[in-house]
N, C-alpha and C positions, 0 to 999 in steps of 0.2 A: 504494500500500500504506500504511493508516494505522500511525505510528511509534510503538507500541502500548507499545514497551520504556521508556522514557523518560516517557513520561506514567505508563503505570504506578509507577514508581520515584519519580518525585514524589508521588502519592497516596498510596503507601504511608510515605515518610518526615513528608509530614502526618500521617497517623492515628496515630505513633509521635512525633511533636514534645511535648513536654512544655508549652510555649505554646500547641497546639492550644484553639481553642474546645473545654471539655468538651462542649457539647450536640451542634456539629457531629460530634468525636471519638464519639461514641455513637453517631448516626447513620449515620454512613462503618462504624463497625464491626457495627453491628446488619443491616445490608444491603451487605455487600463486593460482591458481584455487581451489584448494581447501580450501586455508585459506579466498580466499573472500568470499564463500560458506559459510564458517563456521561465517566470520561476521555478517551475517545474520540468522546464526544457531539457535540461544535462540528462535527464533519470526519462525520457519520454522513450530512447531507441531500448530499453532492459523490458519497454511494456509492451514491443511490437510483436504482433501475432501471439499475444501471453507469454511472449519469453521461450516460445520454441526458437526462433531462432538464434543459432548460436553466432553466425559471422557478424548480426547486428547488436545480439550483443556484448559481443567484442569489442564492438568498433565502439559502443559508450563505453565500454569500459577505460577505453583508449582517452576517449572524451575527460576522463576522473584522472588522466595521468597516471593509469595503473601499469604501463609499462614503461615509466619513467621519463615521458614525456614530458612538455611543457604544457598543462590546459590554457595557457591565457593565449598560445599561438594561434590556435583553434577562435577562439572568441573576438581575438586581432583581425583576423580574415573574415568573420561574419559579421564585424560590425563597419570592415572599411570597405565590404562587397555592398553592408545595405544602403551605406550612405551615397557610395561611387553610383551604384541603381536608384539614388533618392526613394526608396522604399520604406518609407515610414512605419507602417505596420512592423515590418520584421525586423527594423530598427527596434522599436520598440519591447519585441519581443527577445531580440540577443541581448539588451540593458538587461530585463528582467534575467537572463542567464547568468549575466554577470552579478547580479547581486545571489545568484543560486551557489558560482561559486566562492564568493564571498563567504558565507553561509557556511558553505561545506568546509571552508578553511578554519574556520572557527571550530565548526563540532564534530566533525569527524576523527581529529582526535581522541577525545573524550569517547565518542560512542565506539572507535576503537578498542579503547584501553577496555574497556568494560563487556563489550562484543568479541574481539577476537577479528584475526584476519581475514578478510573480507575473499581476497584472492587469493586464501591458503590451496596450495597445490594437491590437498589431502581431500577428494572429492564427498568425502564425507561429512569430514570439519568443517568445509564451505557450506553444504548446508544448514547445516546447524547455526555457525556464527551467522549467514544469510537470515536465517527466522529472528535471532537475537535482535542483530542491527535492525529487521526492519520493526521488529516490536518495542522493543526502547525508541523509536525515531515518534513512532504510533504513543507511546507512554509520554513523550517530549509535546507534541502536540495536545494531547490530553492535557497536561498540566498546564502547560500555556493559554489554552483555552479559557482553564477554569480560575486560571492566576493574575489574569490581564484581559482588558478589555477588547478581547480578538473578531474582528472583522469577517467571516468567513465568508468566500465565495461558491457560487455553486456552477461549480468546473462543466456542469451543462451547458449554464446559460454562457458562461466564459466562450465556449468552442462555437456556440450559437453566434454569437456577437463575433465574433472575430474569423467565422466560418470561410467568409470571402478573401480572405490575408494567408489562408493557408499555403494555397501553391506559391506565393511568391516567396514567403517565410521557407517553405520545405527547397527550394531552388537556393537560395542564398546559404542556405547550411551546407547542403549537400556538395554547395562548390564551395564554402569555406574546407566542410572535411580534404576532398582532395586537394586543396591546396596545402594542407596542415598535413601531409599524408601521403604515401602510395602505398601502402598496406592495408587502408583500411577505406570503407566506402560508404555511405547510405545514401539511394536515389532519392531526390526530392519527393516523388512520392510517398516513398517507406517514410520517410521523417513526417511528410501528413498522415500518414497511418498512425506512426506509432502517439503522434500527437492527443490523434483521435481513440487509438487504445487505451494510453494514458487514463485520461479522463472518462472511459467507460469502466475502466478497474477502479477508480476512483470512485465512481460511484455505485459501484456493485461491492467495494466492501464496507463502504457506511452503511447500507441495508442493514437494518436490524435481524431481520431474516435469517439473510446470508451469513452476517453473523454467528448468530445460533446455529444454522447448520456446519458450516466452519471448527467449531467447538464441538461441536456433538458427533462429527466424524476426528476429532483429534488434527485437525487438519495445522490446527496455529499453536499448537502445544508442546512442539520440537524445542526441547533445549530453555533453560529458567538463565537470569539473571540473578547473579550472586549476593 
């Protein structure tokens, strides 16, 4: 489940910071929809086709620097492809990326230490630490929630509003990857998929439902925090 609460609340205390780049702050506010899309952006290729596939989600993995990579080269090229295109939207939507990995610099650490290695080579261990992280990220969001006066959106009507921005959005990433890359790929369509998967897993596991069933087949119960 991406931790939707938390990225949000940092994007939005950017668009509200008095320091804010005014040009970015205009951007982020001229297209909200698509900058909260994009704070969820970096984690959107891990939701394509449910995460059967493996070369895409590679290639976000790639995106998180997990094979030593630089992330911000990737973000360099998508934000000076949206502006060379004057594409506002997907401007708007790389800013929001950038405050995602802002975000993950800060807490990824932390949810490290406390999770375990995310890309441990031990196909086992990965999943387990996989269930941890993403239920502490889910626990993070819970408490933020209930700790601070949190904003939430509903990732529906998000993708709704910003439906039209997609192919231009999924185009400018796809050529920032290969520029950031020759190992690794996602066609602007796949990046509007996994956009649109995103936000359907998103809202299939707030269902209360789903939920319940999720728990009653053992499904989210892999592995406790210490």
């Amino acid at each position: 489940m991406p931790a939707e609460i938390v990225h949000w609340e940092i994007l939005n205390s950017i668009c509200s910071a008095e320091n804010t780049n005014p040009n970015a702050k205009k951007i982020l506010l001229e297209f909200p929809e698509c900058a909260a899309l994009g704070a969820l952006g970096h984690d959107a290729p891990y939701f394509f086709n449910a995460g059967t596939s493996a070369a895409t989600s590679k290639s976000c993995s790639f995106l998180h620097g997990a094979f030593g990579d630089d992330p911000l080269v990737f973000l360099y090229h998508a934000l000076t492809i949206a502006k060379e295109k004057k594409l506002k939207p997907a401007e708007a939507f790389v800013l929001g990326m950038i405050t995602h990995y802002a975000a993950d610099s800060c807490f990824h650490p932390l949810v490290y230490y406390l999770t375990g290695n995310y890309y441990s080579s031990d196909i086992e261990e990965q999943k387990l630490v996989k269930t941890r992280h993403r239920r502490f990220e889910v626990f993070l969001d819970t408490w933020w929630k209930y700790n601070f006066d949190s904003s939430c959106h509903d990732p529906k009507i998000l993708l709704k509003k910003a439906n039209k921005h997609l192919a231009e959005i999924g185009e400018v990433l796809s050529i920032a990857l290969s520029r950031s890359s020759d190992k690794f790929e996602i066609s602007a369509k796949n990046w509007e998929k996994s956009i649109r998967h995103l936000v359907f897993i998103c809202k299939l596991t707030t269902n209360p439902f789903i939920g319940i069933l999720m728990k009653f087949f053992n499904f989210i119960s892999l592995g406790k925090l210490d």
